[in-house]
LUMVOMI-128193 format. One record per residue (C-alpha): residue number from 1; residue in one letter; x, z, y. Coordinates in Angstrom, 2 decimals. Each point is the difference from the previous one (the first is absolute). Layout:
! residues N
<NUM; 'a'; <X; Z; Y>>
...
//
This chain:
! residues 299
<1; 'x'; <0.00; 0.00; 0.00>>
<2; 'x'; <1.28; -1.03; 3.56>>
<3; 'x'; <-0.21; 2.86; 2.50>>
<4; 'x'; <-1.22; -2.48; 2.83>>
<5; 'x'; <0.36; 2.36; 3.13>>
<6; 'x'; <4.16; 1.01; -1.65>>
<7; 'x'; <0.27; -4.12; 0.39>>
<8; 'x'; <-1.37; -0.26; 3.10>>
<9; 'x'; <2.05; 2.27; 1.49>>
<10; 'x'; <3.17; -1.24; -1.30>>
<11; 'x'; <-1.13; -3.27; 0.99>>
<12; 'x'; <-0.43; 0.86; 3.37>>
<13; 'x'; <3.83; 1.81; -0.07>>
<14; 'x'; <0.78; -3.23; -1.45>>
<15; 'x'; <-0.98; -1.98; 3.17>>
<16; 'x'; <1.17; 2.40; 2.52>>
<17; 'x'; <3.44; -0.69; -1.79>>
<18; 'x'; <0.05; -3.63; 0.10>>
<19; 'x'; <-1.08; 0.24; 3.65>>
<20; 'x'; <2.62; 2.59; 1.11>>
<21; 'x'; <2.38; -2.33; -2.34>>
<22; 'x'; <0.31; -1.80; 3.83>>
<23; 'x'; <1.04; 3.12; 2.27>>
<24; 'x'; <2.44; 0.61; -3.06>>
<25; 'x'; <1.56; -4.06; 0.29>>
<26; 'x'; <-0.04; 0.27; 3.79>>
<27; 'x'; <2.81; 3.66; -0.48>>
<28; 'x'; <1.74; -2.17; -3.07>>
<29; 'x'; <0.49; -2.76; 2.91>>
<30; 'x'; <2.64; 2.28; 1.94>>
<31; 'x'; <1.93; 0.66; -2.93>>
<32; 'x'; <0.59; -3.18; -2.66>>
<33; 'x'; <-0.93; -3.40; 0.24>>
<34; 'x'; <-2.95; -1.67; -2.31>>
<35; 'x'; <1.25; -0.72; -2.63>>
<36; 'x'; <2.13; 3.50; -0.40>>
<37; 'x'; <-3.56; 1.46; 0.53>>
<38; 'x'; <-1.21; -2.33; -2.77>>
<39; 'x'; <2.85; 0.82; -2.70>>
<40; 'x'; <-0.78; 3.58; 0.48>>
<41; 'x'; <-3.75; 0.48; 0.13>>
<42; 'x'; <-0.52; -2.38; -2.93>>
<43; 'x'; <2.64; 1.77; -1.80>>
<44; 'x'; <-1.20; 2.79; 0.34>>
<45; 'x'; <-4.09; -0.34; -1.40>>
<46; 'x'; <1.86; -2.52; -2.70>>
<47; 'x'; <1.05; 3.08; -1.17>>
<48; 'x'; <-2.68; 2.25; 0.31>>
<49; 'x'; <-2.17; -1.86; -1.28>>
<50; 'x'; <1.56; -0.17; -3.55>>
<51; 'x'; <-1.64; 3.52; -0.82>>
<52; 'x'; <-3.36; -0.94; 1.21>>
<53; 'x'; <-0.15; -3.25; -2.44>>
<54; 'x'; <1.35; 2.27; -2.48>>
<55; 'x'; <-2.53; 2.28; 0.45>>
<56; 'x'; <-2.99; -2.50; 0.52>>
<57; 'x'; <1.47; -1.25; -3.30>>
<58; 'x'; <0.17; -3.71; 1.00>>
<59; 'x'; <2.71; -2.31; -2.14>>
<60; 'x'; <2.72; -1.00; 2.46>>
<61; 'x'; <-0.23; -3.53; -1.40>>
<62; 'x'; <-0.29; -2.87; 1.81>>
<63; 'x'; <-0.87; -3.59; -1.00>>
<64; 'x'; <1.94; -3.01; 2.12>>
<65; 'x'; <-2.58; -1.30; 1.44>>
<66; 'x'; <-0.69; 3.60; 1.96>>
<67; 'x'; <3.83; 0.41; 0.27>>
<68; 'x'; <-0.19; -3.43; 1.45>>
<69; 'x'; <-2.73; 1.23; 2.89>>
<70; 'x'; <2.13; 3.15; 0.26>>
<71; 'x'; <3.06; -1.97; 0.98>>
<72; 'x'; <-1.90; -2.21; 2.67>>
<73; 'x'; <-2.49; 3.47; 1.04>>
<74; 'x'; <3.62; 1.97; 0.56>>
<75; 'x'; <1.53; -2.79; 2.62>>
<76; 'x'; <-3.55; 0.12; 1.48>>
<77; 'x'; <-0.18; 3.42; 0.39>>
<78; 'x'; <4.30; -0.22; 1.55>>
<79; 'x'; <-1.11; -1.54; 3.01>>
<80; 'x'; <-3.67; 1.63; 0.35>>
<81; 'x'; <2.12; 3.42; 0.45>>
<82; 'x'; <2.30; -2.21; 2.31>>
<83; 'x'; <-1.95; -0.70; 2.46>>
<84; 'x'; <-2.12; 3.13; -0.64>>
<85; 'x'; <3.14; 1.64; 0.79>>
<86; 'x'; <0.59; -1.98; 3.20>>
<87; 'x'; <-3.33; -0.14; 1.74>>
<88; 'x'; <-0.06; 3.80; -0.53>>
<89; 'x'; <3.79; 0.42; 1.57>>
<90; 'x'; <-0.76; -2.04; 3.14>>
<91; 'x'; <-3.82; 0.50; 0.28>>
<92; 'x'; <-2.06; 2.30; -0.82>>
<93; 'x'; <-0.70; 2.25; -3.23>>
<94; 'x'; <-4.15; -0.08; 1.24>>
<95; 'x'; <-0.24; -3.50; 0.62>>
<96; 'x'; <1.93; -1.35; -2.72>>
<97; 'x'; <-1.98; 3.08; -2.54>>
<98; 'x'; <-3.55; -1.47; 1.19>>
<99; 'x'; <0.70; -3.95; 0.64>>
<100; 'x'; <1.76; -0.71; -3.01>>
<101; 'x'; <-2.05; 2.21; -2.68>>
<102; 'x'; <-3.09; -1.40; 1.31>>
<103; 'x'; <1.33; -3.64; 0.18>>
<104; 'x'; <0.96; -0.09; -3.51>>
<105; 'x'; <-3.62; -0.29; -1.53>>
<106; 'x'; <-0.90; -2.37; 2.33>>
<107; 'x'; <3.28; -2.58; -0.75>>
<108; 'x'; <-0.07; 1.14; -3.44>>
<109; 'x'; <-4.29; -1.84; 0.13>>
<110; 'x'; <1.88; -2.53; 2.10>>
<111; 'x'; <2.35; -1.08; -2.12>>
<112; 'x'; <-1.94; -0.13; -3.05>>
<113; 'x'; <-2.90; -1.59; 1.54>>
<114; 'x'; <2.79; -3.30; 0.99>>
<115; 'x'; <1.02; 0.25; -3.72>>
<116; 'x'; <-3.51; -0.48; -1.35>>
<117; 'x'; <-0.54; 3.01; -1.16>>
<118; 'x'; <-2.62; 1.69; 2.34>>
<119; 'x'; <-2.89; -1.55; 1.67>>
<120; 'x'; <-0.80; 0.44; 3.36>>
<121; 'x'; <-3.36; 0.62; 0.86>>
<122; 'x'; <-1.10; 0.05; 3.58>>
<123; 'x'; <-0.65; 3.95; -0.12>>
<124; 'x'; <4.26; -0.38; -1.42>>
<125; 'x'; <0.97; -2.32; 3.28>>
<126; 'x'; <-2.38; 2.82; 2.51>>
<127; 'x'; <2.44; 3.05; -2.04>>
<128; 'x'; <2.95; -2.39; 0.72>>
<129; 'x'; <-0.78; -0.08; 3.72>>
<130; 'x'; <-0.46; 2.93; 0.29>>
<131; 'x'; <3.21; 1.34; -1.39>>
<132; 'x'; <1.74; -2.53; 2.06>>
<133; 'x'; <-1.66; 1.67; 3.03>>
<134; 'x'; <1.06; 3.41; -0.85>>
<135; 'x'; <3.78; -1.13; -0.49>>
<136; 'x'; <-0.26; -1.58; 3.37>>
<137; 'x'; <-1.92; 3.09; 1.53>>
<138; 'x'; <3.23; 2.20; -1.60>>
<139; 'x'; <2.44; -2.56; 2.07>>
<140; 'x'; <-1.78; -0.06; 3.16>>
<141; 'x'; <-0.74; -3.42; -0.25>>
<142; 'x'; <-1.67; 0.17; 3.53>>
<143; 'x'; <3.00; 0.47; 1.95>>
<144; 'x'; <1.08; -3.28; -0.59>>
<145; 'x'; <3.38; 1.14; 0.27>>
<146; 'x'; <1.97; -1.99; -2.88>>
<147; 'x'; <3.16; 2.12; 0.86>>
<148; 'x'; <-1.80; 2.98; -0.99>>
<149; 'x'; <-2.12; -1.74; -2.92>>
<150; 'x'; <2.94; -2.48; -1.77>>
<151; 'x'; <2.22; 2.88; -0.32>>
<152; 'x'; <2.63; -0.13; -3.15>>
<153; 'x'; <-1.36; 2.93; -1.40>>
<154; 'x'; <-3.62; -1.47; 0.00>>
<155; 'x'; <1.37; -2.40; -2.08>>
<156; 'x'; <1.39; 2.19; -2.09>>
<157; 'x'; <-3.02; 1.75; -0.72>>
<158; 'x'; <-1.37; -3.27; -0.81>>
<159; 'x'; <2.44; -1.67; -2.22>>
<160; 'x'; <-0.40; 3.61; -1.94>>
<161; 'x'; <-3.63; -0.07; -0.22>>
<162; 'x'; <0.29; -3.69; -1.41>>
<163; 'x'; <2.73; 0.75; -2.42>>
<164; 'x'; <-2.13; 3.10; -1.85>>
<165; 'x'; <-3.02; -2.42; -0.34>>
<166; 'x'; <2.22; -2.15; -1.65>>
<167; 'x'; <1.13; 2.86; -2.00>>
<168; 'x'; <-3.26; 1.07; -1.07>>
<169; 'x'; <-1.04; -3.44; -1.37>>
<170; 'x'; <3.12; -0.28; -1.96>>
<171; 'x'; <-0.52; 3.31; -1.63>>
<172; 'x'; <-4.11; -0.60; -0.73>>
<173; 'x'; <1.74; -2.80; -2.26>>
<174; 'x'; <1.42; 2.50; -2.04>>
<175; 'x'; <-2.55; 1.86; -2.77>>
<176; 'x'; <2.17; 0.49; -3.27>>
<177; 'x'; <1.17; 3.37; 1.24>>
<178; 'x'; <-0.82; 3.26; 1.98>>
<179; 'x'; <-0.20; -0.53; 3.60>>
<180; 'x'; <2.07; 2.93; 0.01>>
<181; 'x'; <3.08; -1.12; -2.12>>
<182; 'x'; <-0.49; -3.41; 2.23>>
<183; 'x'; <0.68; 2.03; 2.90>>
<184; 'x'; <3.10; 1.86; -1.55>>
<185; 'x'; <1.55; -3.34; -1.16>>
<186; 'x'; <-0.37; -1.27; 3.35>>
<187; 'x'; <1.89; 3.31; 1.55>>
<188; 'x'; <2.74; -0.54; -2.39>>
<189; 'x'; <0.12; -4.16; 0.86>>
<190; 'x'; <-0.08; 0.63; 3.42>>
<191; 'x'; <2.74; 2.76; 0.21>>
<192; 'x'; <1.71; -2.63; -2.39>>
<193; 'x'; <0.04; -2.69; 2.36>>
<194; 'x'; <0.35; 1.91; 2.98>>
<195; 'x'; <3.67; 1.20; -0.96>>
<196; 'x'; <0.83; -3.60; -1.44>>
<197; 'x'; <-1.31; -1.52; 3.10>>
<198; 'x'; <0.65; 2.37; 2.97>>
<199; 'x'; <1.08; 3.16; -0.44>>
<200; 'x'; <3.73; 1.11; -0.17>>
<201; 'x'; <-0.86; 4.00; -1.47>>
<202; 'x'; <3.28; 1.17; 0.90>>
<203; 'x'; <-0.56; -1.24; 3.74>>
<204; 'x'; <-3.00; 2.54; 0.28>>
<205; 'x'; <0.99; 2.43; 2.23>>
<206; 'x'; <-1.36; 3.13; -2.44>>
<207; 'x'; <2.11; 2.59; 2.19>>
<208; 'x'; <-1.50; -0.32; 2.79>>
<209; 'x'; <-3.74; 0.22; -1.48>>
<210; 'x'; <-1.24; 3.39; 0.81>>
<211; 'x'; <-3.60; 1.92; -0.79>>
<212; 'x'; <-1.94; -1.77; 1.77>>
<213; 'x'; <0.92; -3.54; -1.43>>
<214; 'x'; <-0.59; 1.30; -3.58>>
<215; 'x'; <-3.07; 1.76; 0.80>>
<216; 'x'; <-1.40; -3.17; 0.78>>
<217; 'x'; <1.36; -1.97; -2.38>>
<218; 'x'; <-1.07; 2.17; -2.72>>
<219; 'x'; <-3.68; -0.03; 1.65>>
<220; 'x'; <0.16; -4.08; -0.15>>
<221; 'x'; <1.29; 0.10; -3.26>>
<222; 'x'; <-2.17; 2.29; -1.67>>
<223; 'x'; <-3.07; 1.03; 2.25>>
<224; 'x'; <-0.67; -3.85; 0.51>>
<225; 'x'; <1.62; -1.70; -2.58>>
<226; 'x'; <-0.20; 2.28; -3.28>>
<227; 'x'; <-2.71; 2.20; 0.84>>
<228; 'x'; <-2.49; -2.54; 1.69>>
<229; 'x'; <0.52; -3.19; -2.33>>
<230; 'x'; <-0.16; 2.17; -2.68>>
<231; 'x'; <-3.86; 1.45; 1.50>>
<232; 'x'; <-0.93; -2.80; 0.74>>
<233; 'x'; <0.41; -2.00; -3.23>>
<234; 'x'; <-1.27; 2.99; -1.91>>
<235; 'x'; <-2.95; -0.01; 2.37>>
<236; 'x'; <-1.12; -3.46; -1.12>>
<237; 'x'; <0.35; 0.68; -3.38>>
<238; 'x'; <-2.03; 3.00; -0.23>>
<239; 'x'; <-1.91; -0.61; 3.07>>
<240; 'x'; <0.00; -4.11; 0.48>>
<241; 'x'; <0.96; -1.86; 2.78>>
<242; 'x'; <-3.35; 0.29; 1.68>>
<243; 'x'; <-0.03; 3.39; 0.44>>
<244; 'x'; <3.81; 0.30; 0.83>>
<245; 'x'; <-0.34; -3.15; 2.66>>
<246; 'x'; <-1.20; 2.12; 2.58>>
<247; 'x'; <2.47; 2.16; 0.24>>
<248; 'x'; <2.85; -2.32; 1.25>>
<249; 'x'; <-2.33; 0.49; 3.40>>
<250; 'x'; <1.86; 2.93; 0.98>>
<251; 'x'; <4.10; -1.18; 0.24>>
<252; 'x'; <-0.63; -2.11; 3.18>>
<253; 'x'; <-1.31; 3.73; 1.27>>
<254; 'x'; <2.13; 1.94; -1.45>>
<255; 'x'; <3.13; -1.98; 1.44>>
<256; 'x'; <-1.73; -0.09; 3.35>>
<257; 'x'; <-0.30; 3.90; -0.03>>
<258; 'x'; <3.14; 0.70; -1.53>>
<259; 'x'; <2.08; -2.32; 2.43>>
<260; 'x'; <-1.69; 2.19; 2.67>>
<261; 'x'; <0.85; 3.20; -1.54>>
<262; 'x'; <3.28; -0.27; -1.20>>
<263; 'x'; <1.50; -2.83; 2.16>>
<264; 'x'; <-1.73; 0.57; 3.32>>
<265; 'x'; <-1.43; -3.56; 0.62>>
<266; 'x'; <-3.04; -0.22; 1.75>>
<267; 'x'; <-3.34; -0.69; -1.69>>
<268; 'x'; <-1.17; -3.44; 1.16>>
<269; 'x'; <-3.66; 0.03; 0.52>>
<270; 'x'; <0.14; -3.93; -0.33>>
<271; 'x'; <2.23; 0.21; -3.56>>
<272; 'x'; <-2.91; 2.37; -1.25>>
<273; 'x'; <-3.13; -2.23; 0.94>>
<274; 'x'; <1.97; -3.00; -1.38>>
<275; 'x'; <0.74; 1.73; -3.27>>
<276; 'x'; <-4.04; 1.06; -0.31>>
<277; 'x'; <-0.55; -3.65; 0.70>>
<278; 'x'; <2.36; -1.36; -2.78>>
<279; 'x'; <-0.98; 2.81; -2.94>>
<280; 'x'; <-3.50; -1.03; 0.88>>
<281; 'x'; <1.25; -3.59; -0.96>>
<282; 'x'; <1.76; 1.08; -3.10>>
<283; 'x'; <-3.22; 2.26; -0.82>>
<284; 'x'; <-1.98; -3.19; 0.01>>
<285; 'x'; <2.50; -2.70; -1.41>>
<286; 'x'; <0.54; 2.47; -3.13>>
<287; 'x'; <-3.49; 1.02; -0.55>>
<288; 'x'; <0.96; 3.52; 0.55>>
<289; 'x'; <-2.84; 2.61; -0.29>>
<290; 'x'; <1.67; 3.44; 1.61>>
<291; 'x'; <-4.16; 1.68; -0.24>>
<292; 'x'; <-1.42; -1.24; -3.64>>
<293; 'x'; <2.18; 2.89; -1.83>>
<294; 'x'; <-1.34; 2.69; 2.08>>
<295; 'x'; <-3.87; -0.89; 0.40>>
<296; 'x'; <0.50; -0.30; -4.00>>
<297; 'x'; <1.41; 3.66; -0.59>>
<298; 'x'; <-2.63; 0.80; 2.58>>
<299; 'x'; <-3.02; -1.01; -2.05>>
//
């Protein structure tokens, strides 16, 4: 039996982490560069996530056409927490928390609907509008001022928004294995890759990393890596994905009100309306019923 309200709860923990995952990037950004932060992190809930599966008491195999998806998932995922990484370091931890969480549904519809996958329906192309509306309400589209709008790490935010659509359809392709194990081979790939590719270890400057950098690394790395992944994918299996859905609502919040909190920046009344506007978008692209559950334990 699933203790509903325990899951709820954690899932709710679970999205506060992966929205405070952005204050936690923006400290990182003062102290190693993206891909250090990358090598680390993923390192990290690689390994932490070994006694989880263990425990779960999933096989650790993996067939090579999943391996396969893993390989192209992990390069995706690279570059995601690239420009993640740099929107965050020369923007802002709110902005880049609310524009590109609540982007990625709406690209992620996008992108499938050009690939023939999803139809649009004109209640589809009104949601679509709308969440284009909400991005541009979050940019202050009104100014017209293209120096203010255009800036790099607007672009950033977008690139990274684009890049984890294209993650999540790549790893929907995969259905042989756990979601979970997915997710650990794609830690281990990515760390993999990362030190082939970019890192030099012995160039990381681990003597001058002091509390603060490991507190948050150790809060991205297993608050919203280990800890939420692992919620949320045992929220859809015990749970499903309709009731879970809903949830994901809260990280554009959560990093709004955590950026204020813990990094001072100033709550954007505009960045708040636009982010109502595009979840509203999401809520209607997805089908997403946040009420049905509750009038049903109601009656």
């Amino acid at each position: 039996m699933v203790n509903k309200n325990l899951f709820f709860f954690l899932l709710f923990l679970a999205m506060v982490a992966w929205g405070g995952s952005w204050v936690n990037v923006k400290v990182l950004g003062h102290y190693v560069s993206a891909y250090e932060m990358i090598f680390l992190r993923f390192g990290i809930t690689a390994i932490t996530m070994v006694p989880i599966i263990v425990w779960l008491k999933h096989s650790f195999k993996i067939d090579l056409k999943s391996f396969g998806l893993v390989v192209l998932v992990a390069l995706a995922l690279i570059f995601y927490n690239k420009y993640y990484y740099l929107g965050t370091k020369f923007g802002t931890a709110s902005l880049g928390g609310a524009m590109v969480t609540t982007m990625i549904p709406i690209l992620t519809f996008v992108l499938l609907a050009l690939m023939g996958v999803k139809k649009v329906s004109s209640k589809d192309l009104f949601a679509l509008g709308l969440g284009a509306i909400g991005v541009l309400t979050m940019l202050h589209i009104w100014t017209f001022d293209l120096a203010h709008i255009l800036v790099i790490q607007n672009l950033y935010f977008f690139l990274a928004a684009i890049l984890w659509a294209i993650l999540t359809i790549i790893s929907s392709k995969s259905t042989k294995i756990s979601p979970i194990v997915f997710t650990f081979y794609m830690y281990i790939v990515t760390v993999a890759l990362d030190w082939i590719l970019f890192v030099d270890v012995s160039a990381i400057p681990f003597s001058s990393l002091d509390g603060i950098f490991w507190i948050n690394t150790l809060l991205i790395s297993l608050a919203a890596s280990t800890f939420s992944n692992t919620i949320y994918f045992l929220g859809i299996e015990k749970l499903g994905a309709a009731e879970v859905s809903s949830f994901v609502f809260l990280v554009p919040f959560s990093a709004i009100g955590l950026s204020a909190l813990f990094l001072d920046e100033k709550v954007d009344f505009f960045i708040i309306i636009g982010t109502i506007l595009t979840l509203f978008a999401v809520k209607m692209l997805n089908n997403i019923t946040i009420l049905k559950r509750r009038r049903k334990n109601a009656e």
